[in-house]
Every structure is written in structure tokens, then in C-alpha cells.
C-alpha positions as CSV (number, residue, x, y, z in Angstrom):
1,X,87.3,122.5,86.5
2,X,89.4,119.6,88.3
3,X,90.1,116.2,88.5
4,X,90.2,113.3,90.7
5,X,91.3,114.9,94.2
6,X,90.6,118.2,92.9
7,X,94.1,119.0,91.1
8,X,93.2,122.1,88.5
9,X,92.6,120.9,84.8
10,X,94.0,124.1,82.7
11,X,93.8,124.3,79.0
12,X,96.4,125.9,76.7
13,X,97.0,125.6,73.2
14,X,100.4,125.0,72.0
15,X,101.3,125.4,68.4
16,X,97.4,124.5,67.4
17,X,97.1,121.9,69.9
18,X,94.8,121.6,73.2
19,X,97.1,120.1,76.0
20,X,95.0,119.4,79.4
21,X,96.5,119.7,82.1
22,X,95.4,117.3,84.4
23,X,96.9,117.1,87.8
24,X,100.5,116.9,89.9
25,X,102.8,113.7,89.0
26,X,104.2,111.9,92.5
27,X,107.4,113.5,91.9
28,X,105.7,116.6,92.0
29,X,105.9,118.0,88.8
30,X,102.7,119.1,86.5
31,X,101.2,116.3,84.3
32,X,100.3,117.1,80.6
33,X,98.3,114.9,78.2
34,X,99.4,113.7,75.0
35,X,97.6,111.4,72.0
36,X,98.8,108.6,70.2
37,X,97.0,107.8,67.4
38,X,96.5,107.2,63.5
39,X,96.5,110.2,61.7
40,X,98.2,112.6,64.3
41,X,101.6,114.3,62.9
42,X,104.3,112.0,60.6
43,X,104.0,108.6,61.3
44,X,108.3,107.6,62.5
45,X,110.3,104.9,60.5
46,X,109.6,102.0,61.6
47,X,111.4,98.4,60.8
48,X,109.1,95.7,62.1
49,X,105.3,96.1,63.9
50,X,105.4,95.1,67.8
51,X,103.6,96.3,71.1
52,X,105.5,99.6,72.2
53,X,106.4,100.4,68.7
54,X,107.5,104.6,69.4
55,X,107.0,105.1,65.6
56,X,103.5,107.3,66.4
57,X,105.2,109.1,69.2
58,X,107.3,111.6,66.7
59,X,104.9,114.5,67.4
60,X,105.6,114.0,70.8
61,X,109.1,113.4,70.6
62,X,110.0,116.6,68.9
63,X,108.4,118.6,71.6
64,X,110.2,117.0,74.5
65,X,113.3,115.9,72.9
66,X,115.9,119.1,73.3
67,X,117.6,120.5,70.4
68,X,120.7,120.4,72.0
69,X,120.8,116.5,73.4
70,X,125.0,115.8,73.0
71,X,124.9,111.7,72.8
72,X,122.0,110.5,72.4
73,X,121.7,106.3,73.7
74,X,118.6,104.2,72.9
75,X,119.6,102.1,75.6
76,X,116.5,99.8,75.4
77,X,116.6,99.9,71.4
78,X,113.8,97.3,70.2
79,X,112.9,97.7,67.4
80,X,114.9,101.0,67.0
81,X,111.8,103.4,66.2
82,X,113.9,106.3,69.0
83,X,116.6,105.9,67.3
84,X,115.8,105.9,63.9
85,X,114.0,109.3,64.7
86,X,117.2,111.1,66.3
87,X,119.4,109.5,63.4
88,X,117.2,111.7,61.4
89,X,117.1,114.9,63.6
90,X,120.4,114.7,64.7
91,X,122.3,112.8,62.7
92,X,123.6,109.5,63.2
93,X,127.1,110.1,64.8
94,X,125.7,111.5,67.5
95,X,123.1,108.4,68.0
96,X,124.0,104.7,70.2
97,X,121.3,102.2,69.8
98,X,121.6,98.8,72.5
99,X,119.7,96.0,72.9
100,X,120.3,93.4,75.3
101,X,119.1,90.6,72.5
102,X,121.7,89.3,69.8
103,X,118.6,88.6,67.9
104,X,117.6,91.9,67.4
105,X,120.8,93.8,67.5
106,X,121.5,91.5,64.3
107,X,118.2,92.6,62.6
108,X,119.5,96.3,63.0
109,X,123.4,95.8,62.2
110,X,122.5,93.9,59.3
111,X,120.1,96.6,57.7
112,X,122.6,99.2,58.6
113,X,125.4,97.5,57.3
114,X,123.3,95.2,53.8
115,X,119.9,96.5,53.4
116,X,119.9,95.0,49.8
117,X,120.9,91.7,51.4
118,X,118.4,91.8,54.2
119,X,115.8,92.5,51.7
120,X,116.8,89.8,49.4
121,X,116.0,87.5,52.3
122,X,113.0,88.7,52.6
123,X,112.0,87.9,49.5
124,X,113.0,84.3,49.5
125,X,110.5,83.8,52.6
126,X,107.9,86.1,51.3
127,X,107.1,83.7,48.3
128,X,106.8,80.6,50.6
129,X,105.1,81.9,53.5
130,X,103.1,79.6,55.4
131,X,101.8,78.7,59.1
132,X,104.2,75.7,58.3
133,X,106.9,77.6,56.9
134,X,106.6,80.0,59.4
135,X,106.8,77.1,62.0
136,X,109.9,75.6,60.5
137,X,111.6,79.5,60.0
138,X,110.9,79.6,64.1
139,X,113.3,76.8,64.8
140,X,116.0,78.0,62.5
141,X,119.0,80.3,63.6
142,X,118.3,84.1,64.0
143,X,121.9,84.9,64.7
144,X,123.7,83.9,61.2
145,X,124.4,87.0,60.3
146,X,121.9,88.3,56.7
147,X,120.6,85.0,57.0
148,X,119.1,85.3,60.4
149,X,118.7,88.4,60.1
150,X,115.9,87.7,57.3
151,X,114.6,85.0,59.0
152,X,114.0,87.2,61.8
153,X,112.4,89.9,60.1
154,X,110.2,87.8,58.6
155,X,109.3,86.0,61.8
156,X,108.8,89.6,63.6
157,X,106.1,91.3,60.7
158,X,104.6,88.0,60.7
159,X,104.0,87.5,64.2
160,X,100.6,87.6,65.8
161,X,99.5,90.9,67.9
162,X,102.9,92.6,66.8
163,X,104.0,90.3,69.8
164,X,108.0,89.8,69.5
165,X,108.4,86.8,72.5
166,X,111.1,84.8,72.8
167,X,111.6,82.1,75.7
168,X,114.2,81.8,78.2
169,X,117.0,80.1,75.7
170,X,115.8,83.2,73.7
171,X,114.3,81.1,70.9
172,X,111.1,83.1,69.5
173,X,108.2,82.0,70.1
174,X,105.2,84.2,68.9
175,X,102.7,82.5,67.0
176,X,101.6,83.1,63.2
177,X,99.2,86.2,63.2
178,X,95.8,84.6,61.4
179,X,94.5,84.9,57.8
180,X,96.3,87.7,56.6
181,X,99.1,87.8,53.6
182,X,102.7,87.7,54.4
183,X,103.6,91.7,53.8
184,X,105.5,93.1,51.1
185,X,108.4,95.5,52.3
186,X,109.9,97.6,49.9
187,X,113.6,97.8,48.9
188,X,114.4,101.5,48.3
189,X,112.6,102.3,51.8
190,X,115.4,100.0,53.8
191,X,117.9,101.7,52.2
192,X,116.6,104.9,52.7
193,X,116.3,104.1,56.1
194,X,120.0,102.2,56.1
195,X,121.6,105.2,55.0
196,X,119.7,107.8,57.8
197,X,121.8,105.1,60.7
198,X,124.9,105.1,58.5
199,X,126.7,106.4,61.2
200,X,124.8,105.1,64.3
201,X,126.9,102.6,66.8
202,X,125.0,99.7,67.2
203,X,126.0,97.9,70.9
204,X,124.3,94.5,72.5
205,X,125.2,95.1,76.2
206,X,123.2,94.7,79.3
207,X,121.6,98.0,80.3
208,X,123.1,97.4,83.6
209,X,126.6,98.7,81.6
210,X,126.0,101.9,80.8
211,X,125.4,103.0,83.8
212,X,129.1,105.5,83.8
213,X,127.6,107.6,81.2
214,X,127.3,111.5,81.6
215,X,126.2,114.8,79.6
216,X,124.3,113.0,77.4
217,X,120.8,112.5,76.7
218,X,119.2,109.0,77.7
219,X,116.1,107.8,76.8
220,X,114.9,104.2,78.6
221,X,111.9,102.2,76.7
222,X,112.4,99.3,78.7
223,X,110.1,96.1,77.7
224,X,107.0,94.8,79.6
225,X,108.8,95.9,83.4
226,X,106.1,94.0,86.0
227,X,104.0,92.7,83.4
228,X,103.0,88.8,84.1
229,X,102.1,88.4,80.2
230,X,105.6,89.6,79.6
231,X,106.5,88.7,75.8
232,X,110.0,89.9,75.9
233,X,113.2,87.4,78.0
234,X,114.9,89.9,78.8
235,X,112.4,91.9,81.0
236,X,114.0,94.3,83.6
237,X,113.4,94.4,87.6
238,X,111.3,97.6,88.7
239,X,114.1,97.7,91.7
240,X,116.9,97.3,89.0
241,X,115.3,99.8,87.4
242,X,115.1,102.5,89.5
243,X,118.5,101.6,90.6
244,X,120.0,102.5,87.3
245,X,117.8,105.6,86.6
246,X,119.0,106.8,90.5
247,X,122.8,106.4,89.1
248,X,122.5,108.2,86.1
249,X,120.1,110.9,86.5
250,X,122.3,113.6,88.1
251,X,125.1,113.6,85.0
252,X,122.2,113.3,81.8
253,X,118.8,114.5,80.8
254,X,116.5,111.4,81.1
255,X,113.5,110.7,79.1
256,X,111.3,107.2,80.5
257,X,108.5,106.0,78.6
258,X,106.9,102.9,80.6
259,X,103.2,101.6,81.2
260,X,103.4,101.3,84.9
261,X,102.0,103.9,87.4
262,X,105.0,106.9,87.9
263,X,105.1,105.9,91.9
264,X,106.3,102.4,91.0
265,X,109.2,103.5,89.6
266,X,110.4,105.9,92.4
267,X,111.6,108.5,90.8
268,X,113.7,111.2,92.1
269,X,111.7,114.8,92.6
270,X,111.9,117.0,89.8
271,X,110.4,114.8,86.7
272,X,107.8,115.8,85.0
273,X,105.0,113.8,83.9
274,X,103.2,113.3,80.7
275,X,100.6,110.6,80.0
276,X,99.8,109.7,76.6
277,X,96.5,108.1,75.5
278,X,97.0,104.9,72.7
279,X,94.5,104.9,70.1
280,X,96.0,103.6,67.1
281,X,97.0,100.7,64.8
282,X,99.9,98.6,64.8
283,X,100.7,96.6,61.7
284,X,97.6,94.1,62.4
285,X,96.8,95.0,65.6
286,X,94.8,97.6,66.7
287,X,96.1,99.1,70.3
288,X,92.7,101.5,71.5
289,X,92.5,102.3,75.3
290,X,95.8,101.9,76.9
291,X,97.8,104.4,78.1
292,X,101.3,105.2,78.7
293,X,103.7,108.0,80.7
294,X,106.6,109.9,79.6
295,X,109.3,111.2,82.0
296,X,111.8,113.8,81.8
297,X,113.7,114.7,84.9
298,X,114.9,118.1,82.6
299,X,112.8,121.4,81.2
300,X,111.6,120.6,78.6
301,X,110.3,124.1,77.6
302,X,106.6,123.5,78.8
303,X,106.2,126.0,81.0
């Protein structure tokens, strides 16, 4: 059997599961096939809905994630779905979460540091929610500390299409999702998930910055990269992209997930490919069809 061009498709089951093989990646490493969807292993903790949410990609992660990482840096953290799931595998110490927004570093320090507090903010929007209140929350300040923090969280589970967007003087922007209830979140589950980052450093540095690290294991998620309906300000360069990787790539084991096609990010010979299929549900949006790649420019024990 083969595929487009006539690269071999070869089957093999791996602990129950059918992975196709379905071709050679540019770099010239064997492409595998993985699924994203509803229903398929433990769903990841997951703080707030948005589009590229990793919280379904545990199943994968714990296949191509090495057991023996060293420090681990989420250096395009989001919504912190990575590294909530290597908080819980290998322990918080060992775990850096970034994000280039102040906005949403805040919504991570403050539920590490007062989940109770974060919560209780919640609450006070959660009984007045609105498209008006929502409207007036939107033009408030996201950085003052619990306070924005809540009003951010809120903002961010109530947005429409999971769409976190915020405009060049990175105000957000996303509108109110449509005729749905404002959800509840429970207490004891942000505390849970407080304590499993206990230890985790939480940084708000350009990506550009951590460009000196070595023996360490560096996975890059980086938002909406040459994407014209881009809802993220801080969106990366492809070229300052694949700058970066090109720097650090000889001193740690990389992991990329990204939508674009593997040649446009020029990457180095050696990584290996995986594509992974989307069909599943986001908070209140429902993401069937698309498709996404992994990278890993290490072995990571699929042969």
C-alpha cells in the first residue's frame, strides 16, 4: 500500500494502537500518525478553553515526551496545558512555564500562588454575566494582580470559538461566545491543579531570551506563526522562528507542535515527523478536520 508519491504506508500496533505510517518528513525522518479526539486516553488539565489547547494531546505526550527530560521549559506557555502535564509527570521543580503576555502569565502566577482568591473572582463575575457585563469586564485591567486575574479568566472561558485575541496595545478583544451560560468552574479542582505547579517557575520573557539554554528539554507551541486570522499579538516570525530552533537544537531535545507544513519551518535533518488529525471539542467549539505536526529532533523510542 502507499501514499501520495508512493512512500510505503506500514501498520504496527503499539501498546493496542494502529499507528500508520505514512511517508518521509522533509527532514527525512519517517512520519507517524496520531488522533486527537474526544474520548481517546485522559483528557490533560486544562485552565481555560482556546484554539491549540494541548489538553487532548496527553496520550501523545507520554509517548514522545522522554522519561528522562532534565529541565523542562514551556517556552510558548498559553494557556499552560504542557506544562501542567510535566508538573504532573515530573514534578514541578523541574518545570519553567513563559509567556511573552503579562496577561496570561498573571492568570497562571495568580492560580499558582491564590487559587481560592482567583476563584472567588470568579464567582463575583459568574453571577452577573452578561454580553454587557462582559463588554464592560473587556475594558477593565487584566494586569491587577487576583483582580485581573479573574477578570481574565472570566473573559477567556467566555470568549467566543475558545478565541483568546488581544490587539496590538494587547487589550482583549474576543467577542462573547452566543447563547450559552457563563460556566461554573469548580474550587477544589484549581487547587488541585495549584498545588501540582507549586513548584513550577513562572517567567514573562520574549522567547527570543532563552535562546542560551542547554541539556534540557524544550518544547515550542508557538501561537498562530503565518496565520493572517492570527488571534494572538504576540505572533512569531517563521524566519525568527527557525532562527531560534537553529540556535538551540544542538545543546537540547526539541519537541515543535505547529499547524504549518514541516518545510516552512526549515528544520535541521534528523527530526522526525508526526501529524496528528483534530477531531474533538473544545469548551464550545468543536475543532473536526484540522490537522497538526509534532517534531522531535531526538529518538523518541519509535523505532
Amino acid at each position: 500500500m502507499a501514499c501520495a508519491g508512493g512512500a510505503p504506508v506500514l501498520n504496527r500496533v503499539r501498546d493496542g494502537r494502529t499507528i500508520n505510517y505514512i511517508g518521509r518528513a522533509a527532514a527525512g525522518a519517517a512520519v507517524e500518525q496520531f488522533t486527537v479526539r474526544n474520548g481517546i486516553g485522559r483528557g490533560g488539565p486544562k485552565l481555560i478553553p482556546y484554539i491549540g489547547c494541548k489538553s487532548g494531546f496527553m496520550h501523545i505526550f507520554d509517548q514522545l515526551v522522554p522519561d528522562d527530560p532534565g529541565r523542562i521549559y514551556d517556552i510558548f506557555g498559553g494557556g499552560g496545558s504542557f506544562a501542567f502535564y510535566a508538573c504532573g509527570r515530573f514534578g514541578a521543580k523541574k518545570v519553567v512555564y513563559n509567556d511573552h503576555n503579562p496577561v496570561v502569565a498573571n492568570l497562571v502566577r495568580t492560580l499558582q500562588r491564590d487559587p481560592g482568591g482567583l476563584h472567588a473572582e470568579y464567582q463575583k463575575h459568574y453571577s452577573k454575566s452578561s454580553p454587557e457585563y462582559y463588554l464592560g469586564v473587556r475594558d477593565k485591567d487584566l494586569l491587577d494582580g487576583t483582580r485581573g486575574a479573574g477578570r481574565f479568566f472570566y473573559l477567556a472561558k467566555n470568549a467566543f470559538s475558545g478565541k483568546i485575541r488581544f490587539n496590538t496595545k494587547n487589550k482583549f478583544n474576543s467577542p462573547m461566545r452566543k447563547g450559552a451560560r457563563c460556566p461554573r468552574v469548580d474550587a477544589d479542582a484549581l487547587r488541585s491543579l495549584a498545588s501540582s505547579i507549586s513548584g513550577m517557575e513562572i517567567t514573562c520573557r520574549d522567547f527570543a531570551e532563552y535562546d542560551d539554554i542547554s541539556g534540557s528539554f524544550v518544547y515550542l507551541d508557538p501561537p498562530y506563526m503565518n496565520n493572517p486570522n492570527g488571534h494572538y499579538n504576540a505572533v512569531v516570525g517563521l524566519d525568527e522562528f527557525s532562527r531560534f530552533v537553529q540556535k538551540i537544537e544542538g545543546r537540547n531535545r526539541v519537541m515543535i507542535s505547529e499547524q504549518n507544513d514541516p518545510d516552512s519551518l526549515r528544520l535541521s535533518p534528523g527530526y522526525t515527523i508526526f501529524k496528528v488529525s483534530l477531531r474533538r471539542s473544545l469548551q464550545y467549539f468543536t475543532q473536526n478536520g484540522s490537522s497538526e505536526i509534532i517534531a522531535v529532533n531526538y529518538d523518541a523510542g519509535h523505532g
